[in-house]
C-alpha positions in Angstrom: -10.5 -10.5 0.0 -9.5 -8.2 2.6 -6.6 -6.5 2.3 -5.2 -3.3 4.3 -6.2 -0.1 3.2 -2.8 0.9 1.4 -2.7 -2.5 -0.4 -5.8 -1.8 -1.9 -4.5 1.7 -2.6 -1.8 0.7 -4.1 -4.1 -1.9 -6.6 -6.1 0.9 -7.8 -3.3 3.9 -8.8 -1.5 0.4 -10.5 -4.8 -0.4 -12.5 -5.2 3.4 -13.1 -1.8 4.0 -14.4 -1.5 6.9 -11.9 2.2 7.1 -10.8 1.6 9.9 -8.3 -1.3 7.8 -6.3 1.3 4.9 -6.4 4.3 6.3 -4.9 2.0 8.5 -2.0 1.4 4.7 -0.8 4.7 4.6 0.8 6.4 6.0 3.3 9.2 8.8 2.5 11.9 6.6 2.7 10.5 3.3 1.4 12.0 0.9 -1.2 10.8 -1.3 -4.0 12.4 -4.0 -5.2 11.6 -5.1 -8.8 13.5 -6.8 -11.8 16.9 -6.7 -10.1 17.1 -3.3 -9.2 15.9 -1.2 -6.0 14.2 2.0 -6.3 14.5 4.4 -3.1 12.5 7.0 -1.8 9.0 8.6 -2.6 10.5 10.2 -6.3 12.4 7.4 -7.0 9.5 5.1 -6.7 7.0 7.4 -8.8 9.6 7.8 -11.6 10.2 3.9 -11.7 6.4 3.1 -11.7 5.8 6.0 -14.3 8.2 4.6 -16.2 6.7 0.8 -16.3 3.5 1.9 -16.4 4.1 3.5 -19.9 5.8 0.8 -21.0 4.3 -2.3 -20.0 0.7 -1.2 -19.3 -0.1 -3.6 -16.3 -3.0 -4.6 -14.4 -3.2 -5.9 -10.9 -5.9 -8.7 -10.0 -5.6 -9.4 -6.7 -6.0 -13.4 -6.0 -4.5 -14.3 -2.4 -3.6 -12.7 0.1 -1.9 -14.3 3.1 -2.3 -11.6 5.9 0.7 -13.0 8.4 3.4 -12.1 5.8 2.0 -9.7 3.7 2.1 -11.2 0.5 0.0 -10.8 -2.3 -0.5 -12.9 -5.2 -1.8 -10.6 -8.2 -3.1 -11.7 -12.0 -1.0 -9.3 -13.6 -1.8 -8.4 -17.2 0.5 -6.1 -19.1 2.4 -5.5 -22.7 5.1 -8.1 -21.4 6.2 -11.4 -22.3 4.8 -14.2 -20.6 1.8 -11.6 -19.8 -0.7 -12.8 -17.6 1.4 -14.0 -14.5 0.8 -14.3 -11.2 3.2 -12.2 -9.2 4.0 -11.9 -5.6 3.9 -8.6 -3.9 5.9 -8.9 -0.3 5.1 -5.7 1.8 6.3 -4.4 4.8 3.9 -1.6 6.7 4.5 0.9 8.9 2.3 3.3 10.1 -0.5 3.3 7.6 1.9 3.4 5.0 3.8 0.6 2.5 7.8 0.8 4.2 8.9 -1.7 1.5 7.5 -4.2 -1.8 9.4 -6.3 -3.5 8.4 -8.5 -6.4 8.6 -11.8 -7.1 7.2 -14.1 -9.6 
């Protein structure tokens, strides 16, 4: 699967646990949406993902990607109910860097 450098970035800080790789992904004023709630800017987006990462311990597997929207579809394993699920990642880029993720199931 080919997927754009900063998606694949992105897939390894997540299966690394590494919160500071994660949020140097995207841009300085990006957004992620996840589990109802947006989380804005660079800090906001490392403290949310350091967060999750300590307490539901998850693991991307990449599985699809369609390349005209952006989207993802990820095994992801974790300390959650229901755990695995496929999950949708929608991106936006912008210049090299993710401008926007939200998460769907």
């Amino acid at each position: 699967m080919n997927l754009p450098h900063m998606i694949s970035e992105l897939v390894k800080a997540q299966n690394n646990f590494d919160s500071v790789a994660y949020a140097n992904c995207f841009a300085k004023n990006a957004e992620v949406f996840d589990e109802g709630k947006t989380h804005k800017g660079k800090a906001e987006i490392e403290s949310w993902i350091d967060k999750a990462n300590k307490e539901y311990r998850a693991t991307m597997e990449p599985v699809a990607y369609d390349e005209d929207e952006n989207i993802l579809s990820a095994k992801t394993s974790g300390n959650f109910p229901g755990s695995p699920i496929i999950l949708k990642y929608h991106f936006k880029l912008s210049n090299g860097f993710i401008q926007s993720l939200k998460v769907t199931d």
